[in-house]
C-alpha positions as CSV (number, residue, x, y, z in Angstrom):
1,X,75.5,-17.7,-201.1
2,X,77.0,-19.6,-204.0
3,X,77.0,-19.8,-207.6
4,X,75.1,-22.3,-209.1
5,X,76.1,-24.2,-212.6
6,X,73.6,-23.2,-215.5
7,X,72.3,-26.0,-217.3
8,X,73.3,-25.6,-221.5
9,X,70.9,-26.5,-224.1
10,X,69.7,-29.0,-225.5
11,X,70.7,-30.4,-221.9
12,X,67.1,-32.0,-221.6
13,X,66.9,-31.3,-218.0
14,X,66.2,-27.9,-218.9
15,X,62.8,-29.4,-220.4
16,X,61.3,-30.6,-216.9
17,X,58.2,-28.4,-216.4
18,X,58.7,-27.2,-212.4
19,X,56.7,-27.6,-209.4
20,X,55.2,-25.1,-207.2
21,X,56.8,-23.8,-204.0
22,X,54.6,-24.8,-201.4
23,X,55.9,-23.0,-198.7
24,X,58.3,-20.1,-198.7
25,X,61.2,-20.4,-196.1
26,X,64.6,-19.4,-195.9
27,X,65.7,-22.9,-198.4
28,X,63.8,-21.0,-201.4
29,X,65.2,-17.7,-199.6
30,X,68.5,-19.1,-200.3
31,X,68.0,-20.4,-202.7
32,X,66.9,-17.0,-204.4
33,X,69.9,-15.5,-203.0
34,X,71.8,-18.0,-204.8
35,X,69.9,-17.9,-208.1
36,X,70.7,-13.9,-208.0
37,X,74.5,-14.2,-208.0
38,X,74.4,-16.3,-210.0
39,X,72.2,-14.6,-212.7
40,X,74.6,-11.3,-211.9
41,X,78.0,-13.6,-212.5
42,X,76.6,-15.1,-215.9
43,X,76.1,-11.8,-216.4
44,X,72.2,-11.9,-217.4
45,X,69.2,-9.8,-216.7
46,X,66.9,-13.1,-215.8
47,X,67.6,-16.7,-214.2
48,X,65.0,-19.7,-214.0
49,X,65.4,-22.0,-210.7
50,X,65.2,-24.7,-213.5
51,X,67.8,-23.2,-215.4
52,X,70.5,-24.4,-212.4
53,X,68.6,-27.9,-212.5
54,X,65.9,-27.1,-209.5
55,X,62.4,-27.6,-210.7
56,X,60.8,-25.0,-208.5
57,X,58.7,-22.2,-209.7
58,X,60.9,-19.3,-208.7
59,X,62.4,-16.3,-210.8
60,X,64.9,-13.6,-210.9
61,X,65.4,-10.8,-212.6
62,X,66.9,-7.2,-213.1
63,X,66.4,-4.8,-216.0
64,X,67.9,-2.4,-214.4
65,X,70.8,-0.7,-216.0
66,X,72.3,-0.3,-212.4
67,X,71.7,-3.9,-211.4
68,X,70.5,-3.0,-208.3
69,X,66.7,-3.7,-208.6
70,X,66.1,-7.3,-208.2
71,X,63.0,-8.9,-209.0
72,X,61.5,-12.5,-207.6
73,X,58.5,-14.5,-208.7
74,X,57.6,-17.4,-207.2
75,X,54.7,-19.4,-208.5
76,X,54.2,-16.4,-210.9
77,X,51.2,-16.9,-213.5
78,X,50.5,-14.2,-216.1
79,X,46.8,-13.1,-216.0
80,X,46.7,-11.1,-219.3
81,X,48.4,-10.5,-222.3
82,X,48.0,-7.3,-224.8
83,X,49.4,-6.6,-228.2
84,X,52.5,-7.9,-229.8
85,X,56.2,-7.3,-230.4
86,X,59.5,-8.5,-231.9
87,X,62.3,-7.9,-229.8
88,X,65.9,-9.9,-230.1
89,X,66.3,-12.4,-227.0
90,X,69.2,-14.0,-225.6
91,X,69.8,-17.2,-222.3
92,X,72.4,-18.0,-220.0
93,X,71.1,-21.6,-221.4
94,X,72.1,-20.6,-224.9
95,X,74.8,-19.2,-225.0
96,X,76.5,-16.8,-227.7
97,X,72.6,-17.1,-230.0
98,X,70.8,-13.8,-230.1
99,X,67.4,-14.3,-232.1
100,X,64.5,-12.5,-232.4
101,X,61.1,-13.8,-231.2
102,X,57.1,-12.5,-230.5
103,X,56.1,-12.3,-227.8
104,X,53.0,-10.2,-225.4
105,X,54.1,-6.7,-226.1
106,X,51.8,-6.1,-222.0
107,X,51.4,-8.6,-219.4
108,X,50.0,-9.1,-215.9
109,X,51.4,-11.3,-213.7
110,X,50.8,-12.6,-210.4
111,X,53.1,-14.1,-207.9
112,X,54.7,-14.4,-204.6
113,X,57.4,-12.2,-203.3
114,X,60.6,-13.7,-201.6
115,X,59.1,-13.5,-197.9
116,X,55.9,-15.4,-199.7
117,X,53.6,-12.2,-199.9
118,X,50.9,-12.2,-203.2
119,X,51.8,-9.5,-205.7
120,X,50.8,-8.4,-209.4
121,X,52.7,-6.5,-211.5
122,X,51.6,-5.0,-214.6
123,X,54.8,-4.9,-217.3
124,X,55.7,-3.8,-220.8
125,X,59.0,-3.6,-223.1
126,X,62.2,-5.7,-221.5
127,X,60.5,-6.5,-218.6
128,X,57.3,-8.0,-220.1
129,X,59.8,-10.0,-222.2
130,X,62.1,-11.4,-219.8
131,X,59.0,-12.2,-217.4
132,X,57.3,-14.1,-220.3
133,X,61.3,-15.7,-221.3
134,X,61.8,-17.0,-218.0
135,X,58.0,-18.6,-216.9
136,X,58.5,-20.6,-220.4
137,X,61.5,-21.7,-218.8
138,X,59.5,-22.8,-216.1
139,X,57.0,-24.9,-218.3
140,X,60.0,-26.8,-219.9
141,X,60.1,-24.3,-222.8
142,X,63.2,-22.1,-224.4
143,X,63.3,-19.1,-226.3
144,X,64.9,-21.5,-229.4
145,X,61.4,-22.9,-229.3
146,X,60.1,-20.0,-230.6
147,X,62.7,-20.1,-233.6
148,X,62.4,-22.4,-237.3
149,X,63.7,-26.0,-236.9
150,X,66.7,-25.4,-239.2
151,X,67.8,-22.4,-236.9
152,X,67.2,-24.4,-233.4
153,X,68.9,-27.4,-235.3
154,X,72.0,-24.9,-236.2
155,X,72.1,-23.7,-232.8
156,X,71.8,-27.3,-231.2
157,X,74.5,-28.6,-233.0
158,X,77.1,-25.7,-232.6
159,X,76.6,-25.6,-228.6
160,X,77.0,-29.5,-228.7
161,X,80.0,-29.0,-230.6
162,X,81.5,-26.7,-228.6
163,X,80.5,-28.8,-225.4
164,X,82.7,-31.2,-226.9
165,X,85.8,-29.3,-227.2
166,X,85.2,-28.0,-224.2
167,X,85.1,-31.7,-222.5
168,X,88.3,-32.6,-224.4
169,X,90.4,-29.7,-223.1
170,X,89.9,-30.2,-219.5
């Protein structure tokens, strides 16, 4: 396994809608492995393949409080959405900006397991959110999206800012 690098906004590579997995093999296997150390090193509770600059459908996720119940979507495709909610959202692409945003308050999703097996799974509160979070990630899209132009402009400018600094000390 290895850690990947996580792509920063407004990097625009983290606007390249992804592809669908054809075929489910042990690359995307390990490449899921992958994806989950790195989501549990960031630390986060969600990670996009096209968050570490591989435009493939796949997902990973735990909203456990243990961290111990990982989640994997590939190809994953919500059927239904029900009522609304407000909850504050946070990315390992965005780092440091907590903001809130609407989103499905019930969703139902379909996708493929990590051995390429069909699933649905019905989900409400954190989950619903960070399914919905990280399949926008997957069509190109980012939670700052969701925000007014002056605060994604605010937020854009900081995180270039500090990529700057950044660059210059090392």
């Amino acid at each position: 396994m290895a850690k990947l690098t996580i792509l920063h906004y407004p990097d625009p590579r983290l606007r390249k809608p992804a592809l669908a997995v054809e075929t489910v093999d042990e690359g995307v296997r390990a490449l899921i492995d992958d994806l989950l150390e790195t989501m549990y090193a960031a630390p986060g509770i969600g990670l996009a393949a096209t968050q570490v600059n591989v435009q493939k459908r796949i997902v990973v996720m735990d909203v456990s409080e243990e961290k111990n119940r990982p989640l994997v979507f590939i190809n994953p495709s919500v059927l239904e959405r029900e009522g609304e909610c407000e909850s504050e959202e946070g990315c390992l692409s965005v780092p440091g900006f907590y903001e809130k945003v609407e989103r499905a308050e019930r969703i139902r999703v379909s996708a493929l397991d990590r051995d390429g097996d069909p699933f649905e799974l019905e989900a409400r509160g954190l989950l619903a959110v960070c399914v919905q979070h990280e399949i926008d990630h997957l069509d190109g899209k980012l939670f700052v999206d969701y925000l007014s132009v002056l605060k994604r402009d605010r937020i854009r400018k900081k995180l270039e800012k500090q990529s700057r600094l950044e660059a210059r000390a090392s």
